[in-house]
KOLLUM-628998 format. One record per residue (C-alpha): residue in one letter; x, y, z; residue number from 0. Coordinates in Angstrom, 2 decimals. Layout:
<pts>
  rofi       px       py       pz  fikol
     A        X        Y        Z    NUM
...
</pts>
This chain:
<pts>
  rofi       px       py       pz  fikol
     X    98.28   116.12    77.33      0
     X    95.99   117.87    74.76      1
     X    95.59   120.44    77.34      2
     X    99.08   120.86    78.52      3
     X   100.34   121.29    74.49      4
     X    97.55   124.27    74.29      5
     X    98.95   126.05    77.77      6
     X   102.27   125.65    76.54      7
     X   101.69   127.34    72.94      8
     X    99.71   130.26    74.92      9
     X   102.73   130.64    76.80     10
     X   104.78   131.12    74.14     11
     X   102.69   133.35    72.21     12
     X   102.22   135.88    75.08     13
     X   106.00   135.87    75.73     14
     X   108.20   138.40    74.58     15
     X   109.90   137.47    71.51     16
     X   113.38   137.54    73.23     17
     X   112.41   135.47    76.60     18
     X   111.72   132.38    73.45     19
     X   114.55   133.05    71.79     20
     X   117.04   132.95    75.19     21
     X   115.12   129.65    76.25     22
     X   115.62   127.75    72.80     23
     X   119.55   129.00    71.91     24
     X   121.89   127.18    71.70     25
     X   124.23   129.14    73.21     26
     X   127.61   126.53    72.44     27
     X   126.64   127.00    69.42     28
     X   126.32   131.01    69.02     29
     X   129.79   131.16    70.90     30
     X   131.29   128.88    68.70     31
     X   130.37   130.64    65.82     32
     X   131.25   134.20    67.53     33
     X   134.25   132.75    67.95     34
     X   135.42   131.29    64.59     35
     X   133.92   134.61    62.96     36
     X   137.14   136.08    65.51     37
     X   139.52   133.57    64.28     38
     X   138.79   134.25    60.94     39
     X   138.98   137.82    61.55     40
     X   142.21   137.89    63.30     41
     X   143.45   135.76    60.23     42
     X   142.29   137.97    57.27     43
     X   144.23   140.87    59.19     44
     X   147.27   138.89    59.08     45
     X   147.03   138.42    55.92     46
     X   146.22   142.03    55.03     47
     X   149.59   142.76    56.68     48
     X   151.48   139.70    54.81     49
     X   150.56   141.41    51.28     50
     X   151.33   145.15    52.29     51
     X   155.10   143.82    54.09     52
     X   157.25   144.38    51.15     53
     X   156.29   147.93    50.22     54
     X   156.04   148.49    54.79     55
     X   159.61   146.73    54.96     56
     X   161.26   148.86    52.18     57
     X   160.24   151.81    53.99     58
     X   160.70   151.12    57.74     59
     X   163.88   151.84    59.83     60
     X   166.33   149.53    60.81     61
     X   165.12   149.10    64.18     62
     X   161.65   147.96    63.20     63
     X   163.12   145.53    60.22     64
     X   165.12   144.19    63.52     65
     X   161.86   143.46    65.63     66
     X   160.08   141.79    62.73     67
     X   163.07   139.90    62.05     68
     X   163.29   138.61    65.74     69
     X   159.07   137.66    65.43     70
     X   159.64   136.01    62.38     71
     X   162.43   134.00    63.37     72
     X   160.20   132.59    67.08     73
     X   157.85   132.13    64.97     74
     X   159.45   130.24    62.29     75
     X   160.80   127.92    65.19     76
     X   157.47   127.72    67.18     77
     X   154.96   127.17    63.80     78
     X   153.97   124.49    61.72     79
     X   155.85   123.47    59.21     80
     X   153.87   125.27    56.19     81
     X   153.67   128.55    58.55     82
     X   157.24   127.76    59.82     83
     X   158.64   128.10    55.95     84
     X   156.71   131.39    55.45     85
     X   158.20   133.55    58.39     86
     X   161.99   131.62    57.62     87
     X   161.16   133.44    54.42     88
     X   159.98   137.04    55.97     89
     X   163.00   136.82    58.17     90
     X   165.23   136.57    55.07     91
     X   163.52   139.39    53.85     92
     X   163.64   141.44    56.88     93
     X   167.52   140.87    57.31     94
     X   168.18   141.69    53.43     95
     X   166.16   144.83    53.69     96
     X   167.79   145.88    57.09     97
     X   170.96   146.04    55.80     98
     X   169.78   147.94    52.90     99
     X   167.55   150.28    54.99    100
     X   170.97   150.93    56.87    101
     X   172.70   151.84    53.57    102
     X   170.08   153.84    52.26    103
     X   167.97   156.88    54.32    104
     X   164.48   156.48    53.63    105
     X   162.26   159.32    52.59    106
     X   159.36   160.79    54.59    107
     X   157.17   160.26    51.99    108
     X   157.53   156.56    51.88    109
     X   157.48   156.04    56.02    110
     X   154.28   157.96    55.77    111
     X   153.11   155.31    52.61    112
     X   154.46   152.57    54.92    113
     X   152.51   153.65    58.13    114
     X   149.04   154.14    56.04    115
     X   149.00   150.69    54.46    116
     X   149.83   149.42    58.33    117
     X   147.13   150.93    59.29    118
     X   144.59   150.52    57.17    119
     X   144.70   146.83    57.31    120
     X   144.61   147.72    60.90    121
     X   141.16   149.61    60.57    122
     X   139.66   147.58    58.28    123
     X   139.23   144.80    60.55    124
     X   138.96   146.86    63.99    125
     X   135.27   147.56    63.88    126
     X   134.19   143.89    63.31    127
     X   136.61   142.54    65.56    128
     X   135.12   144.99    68.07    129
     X   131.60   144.00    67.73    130
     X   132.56   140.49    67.74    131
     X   134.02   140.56    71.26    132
     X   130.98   142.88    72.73    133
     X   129.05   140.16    72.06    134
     X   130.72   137.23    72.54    135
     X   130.80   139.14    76.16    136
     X   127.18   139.79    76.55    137
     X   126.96   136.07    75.47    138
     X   128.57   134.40    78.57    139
     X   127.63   137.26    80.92    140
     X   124.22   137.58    79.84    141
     X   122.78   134.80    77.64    142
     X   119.16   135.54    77.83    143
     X   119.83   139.25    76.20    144
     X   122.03   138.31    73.81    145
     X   119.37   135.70    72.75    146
     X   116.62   138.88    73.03    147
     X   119.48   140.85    70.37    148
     X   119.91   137.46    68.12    149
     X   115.77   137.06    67.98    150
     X   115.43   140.73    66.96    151
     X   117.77   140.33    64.45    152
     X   116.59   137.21    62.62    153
     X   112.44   137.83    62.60    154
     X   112.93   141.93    62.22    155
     X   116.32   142.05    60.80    156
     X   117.76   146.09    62.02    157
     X   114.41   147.84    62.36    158
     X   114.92   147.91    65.88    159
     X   118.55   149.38    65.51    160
     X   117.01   151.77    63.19    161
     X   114.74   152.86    65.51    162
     X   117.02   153.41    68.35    163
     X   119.55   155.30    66.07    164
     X   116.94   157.83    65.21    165
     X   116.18   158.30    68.84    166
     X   119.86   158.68    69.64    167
     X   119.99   161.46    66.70    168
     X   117.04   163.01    68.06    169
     X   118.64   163.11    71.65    170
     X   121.91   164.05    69.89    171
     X   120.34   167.49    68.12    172
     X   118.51   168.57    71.03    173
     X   121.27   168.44    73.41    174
     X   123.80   170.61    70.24    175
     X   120.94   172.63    70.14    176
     X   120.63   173.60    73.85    177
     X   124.46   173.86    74.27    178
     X   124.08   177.18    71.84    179
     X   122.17   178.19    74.48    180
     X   123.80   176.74    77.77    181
     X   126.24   174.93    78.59    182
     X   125.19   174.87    82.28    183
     X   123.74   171.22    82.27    184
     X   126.16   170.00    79.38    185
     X   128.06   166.93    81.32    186
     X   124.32   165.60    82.49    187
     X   123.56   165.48    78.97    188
     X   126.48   164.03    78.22    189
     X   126.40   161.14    80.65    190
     X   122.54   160.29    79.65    191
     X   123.78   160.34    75.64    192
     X   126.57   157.78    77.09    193
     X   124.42   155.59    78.66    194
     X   121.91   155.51    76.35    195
     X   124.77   154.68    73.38    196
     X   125.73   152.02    75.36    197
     X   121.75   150.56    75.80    198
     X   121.90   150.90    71.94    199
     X   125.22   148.79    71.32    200
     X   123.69   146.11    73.89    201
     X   120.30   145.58    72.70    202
     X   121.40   145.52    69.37    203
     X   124.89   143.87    69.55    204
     X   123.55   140.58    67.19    205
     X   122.87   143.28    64.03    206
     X   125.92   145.33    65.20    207
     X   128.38   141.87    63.87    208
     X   127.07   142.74    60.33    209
     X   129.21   145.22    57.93    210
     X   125.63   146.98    56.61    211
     X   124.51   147.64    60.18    212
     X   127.61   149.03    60.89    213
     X   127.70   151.18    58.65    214
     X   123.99   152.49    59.39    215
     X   125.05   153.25    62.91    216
     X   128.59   154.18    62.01    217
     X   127.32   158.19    61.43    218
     X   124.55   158.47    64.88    219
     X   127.34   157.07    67.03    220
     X   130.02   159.15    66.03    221
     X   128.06   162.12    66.49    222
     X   127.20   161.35    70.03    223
     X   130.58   160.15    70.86    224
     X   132.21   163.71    69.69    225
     X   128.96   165.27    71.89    226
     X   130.35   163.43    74.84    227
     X   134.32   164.21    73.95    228
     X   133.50   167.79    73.88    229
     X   132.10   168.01    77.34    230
     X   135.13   166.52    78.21    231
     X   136.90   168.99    76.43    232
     X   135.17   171.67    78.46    233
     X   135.43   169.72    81.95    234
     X   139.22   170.35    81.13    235
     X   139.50   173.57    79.60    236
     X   137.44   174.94    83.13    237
     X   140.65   172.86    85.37    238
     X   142.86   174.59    83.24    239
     X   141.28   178.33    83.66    240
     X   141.27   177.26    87.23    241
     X   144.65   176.50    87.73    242
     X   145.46   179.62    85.46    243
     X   143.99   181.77    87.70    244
     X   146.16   179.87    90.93    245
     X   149.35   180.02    89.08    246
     X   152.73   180.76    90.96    247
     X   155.14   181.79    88.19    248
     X   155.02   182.51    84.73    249
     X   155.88   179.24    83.48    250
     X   153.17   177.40    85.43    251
     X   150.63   180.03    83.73    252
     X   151.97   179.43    80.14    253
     X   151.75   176.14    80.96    254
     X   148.36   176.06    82.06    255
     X   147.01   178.80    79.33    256
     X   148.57   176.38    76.62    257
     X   146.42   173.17    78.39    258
     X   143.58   175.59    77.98    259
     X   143.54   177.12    74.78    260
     X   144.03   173.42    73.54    261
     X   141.28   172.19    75.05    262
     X   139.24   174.62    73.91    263
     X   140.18   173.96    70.25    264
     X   139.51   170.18    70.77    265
     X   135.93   171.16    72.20    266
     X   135.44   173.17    69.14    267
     X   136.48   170.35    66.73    268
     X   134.39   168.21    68.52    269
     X   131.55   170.03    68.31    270
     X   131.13   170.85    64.56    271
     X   132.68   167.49    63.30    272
     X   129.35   166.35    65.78    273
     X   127.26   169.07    63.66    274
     X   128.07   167.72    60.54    275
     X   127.23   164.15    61.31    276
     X   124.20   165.28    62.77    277
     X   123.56   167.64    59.32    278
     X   122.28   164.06    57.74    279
     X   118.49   163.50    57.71    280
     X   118.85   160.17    59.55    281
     X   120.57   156.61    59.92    282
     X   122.04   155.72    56.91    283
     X   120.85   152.67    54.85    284
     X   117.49   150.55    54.90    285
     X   116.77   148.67    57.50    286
     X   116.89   144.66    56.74    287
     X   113.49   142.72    57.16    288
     X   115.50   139.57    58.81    289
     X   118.13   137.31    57.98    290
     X   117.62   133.23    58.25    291
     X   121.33   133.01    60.17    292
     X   124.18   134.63    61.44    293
     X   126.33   132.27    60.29    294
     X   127.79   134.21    57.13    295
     X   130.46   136.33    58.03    296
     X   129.57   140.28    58.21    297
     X   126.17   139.55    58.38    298
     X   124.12   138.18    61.62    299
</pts>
């Protein structure tokens, strides 16, 4: 027995760090926590929207105050009875301020105020939410590397995330830097900075559910993301010369000059709002030593 303890411990000492961790998760567990940290997600954002409605309803048109009138009223039937009393009391509101949006014109400026507060309680909440799902995805599909991601994460908190995004920034430069030269081999490039972003997101989806990590990678990943969009852009400003060059009538070859010249000016936007992000020294932030659990919301 002696004997079979000491084989066993050997084992587990020469075995990768992430093979222990996929063996001893508990993986209920991790989804059911991946999945209350999406609950509580979805209901911050709700509530987000709830405090920015009366400023958003004074300012909408008619025909939105009538579709959140028509929500609030299903839901008032469908809901509890605390929740049911809360959207009898939006509906109210919506009705009153539809008839007054129909009396009075709104301006511009206060559709646009209404939109951004929409939307930033929109964004505020999309990048978690996001990161959430990819792994609650890589969870079921794949237990034993999400349990390799969640191991890295709690014994060497982001180092490895840190070290990945420098390699992606590295990769990111030297592919800018040999487009000033040629574009010849540009959509290669592009499809190896792809697939190596999304390597990056997987093997490091645990510290990805964390605001701070986030953050760090928020700046690498943009760049390569506008790398990849502007080979894109390219791919179609070359259909569009092509077809330019096969067109029938004059309005086919505006039509196909304007397709180009606009994908050329997204290519070029691309490219230098990629320059810029790559213009920092390196991944923003320290990376962690190691958290105890993911438990805490924002932070694996």
């Amino acid at each position: 027995m002696r004997r079979s303890l000491i084989l066993t411990l050997i084992a587990l000492a020469a075995a990768p760090a992430g093979a222990v961790w996929g063996q001893t998760l508990d993986l209920t567990a991790e989804i059911a926590r991946l999945r209350g940290r999406l609950a509580a997600n979805s209901a911050q954002e709700q509530q987000c929207l709830a405090g920015a409605t009366q400023p958003v309803w004074t300012a909408s048109l008619a025909t939105d105050l009538q579709a959140l009138q028509a929500r609030a009223s299903q839901a008032a039937a469908e809901g509890a009875t605390a929740e049911a009393l809360r959207w009898r009391e939006l509906a109210r509101k919506a009705a009153v301020l539809e008839a007054r949006t129909t009396a009075n014109a709104r301006s511009g400026a206060e559709l646009f105020q209404s939109q951004q507060i929409g939307l930033d309680c929109l964004d505020r909440f999309s990048a978690e939410r996001e990161a959430l799902r990819a792994s609650l995805e890589i969870a079921v599909a794949d237990p034993g590397a999400y349990g390799d991601s969640l191991g890295e994460v709690r014994e060497h908190g982001t180092a490895r995330l840190h070290q990945d995004l420098v390699r992606l920034q590295e990769r990111s430069r030297a592919l800018s830097v040999q487009w000033k030269v040629t574009q010849a081999d540009a959509g290669a490039g592009a499809q190896t900075l792809r697939a190596e972003m999304a390597d990056l997101k997987r093997r490091n989806t645990a510290a990805l559910e964390s605001d701070p990590a986030r953050a760090m990678a928020d700046p690498a990943l943009r760049a390569a993301e506008a790398l990849v969009a502007t080979t894109e852009a390219w791919d179609r400003e070359r259909a569009a010369s092509g077809r330019l060059g096969a067109a029938r009538d004059e309005a086919e070859r505006r039509k196909n000059l304007l397709e180009r010249d606009d994908a050329a000016r997204q290519a070029r936007d691309y490219w230098a709002s990629a320059e810029r992000l790559l213009g920092r020294r390196g991944p923003e932030g320290t990376p962690s030593r190691g958290t105890a659990s993911p438990a805490s919301g924002g932070t694996p």
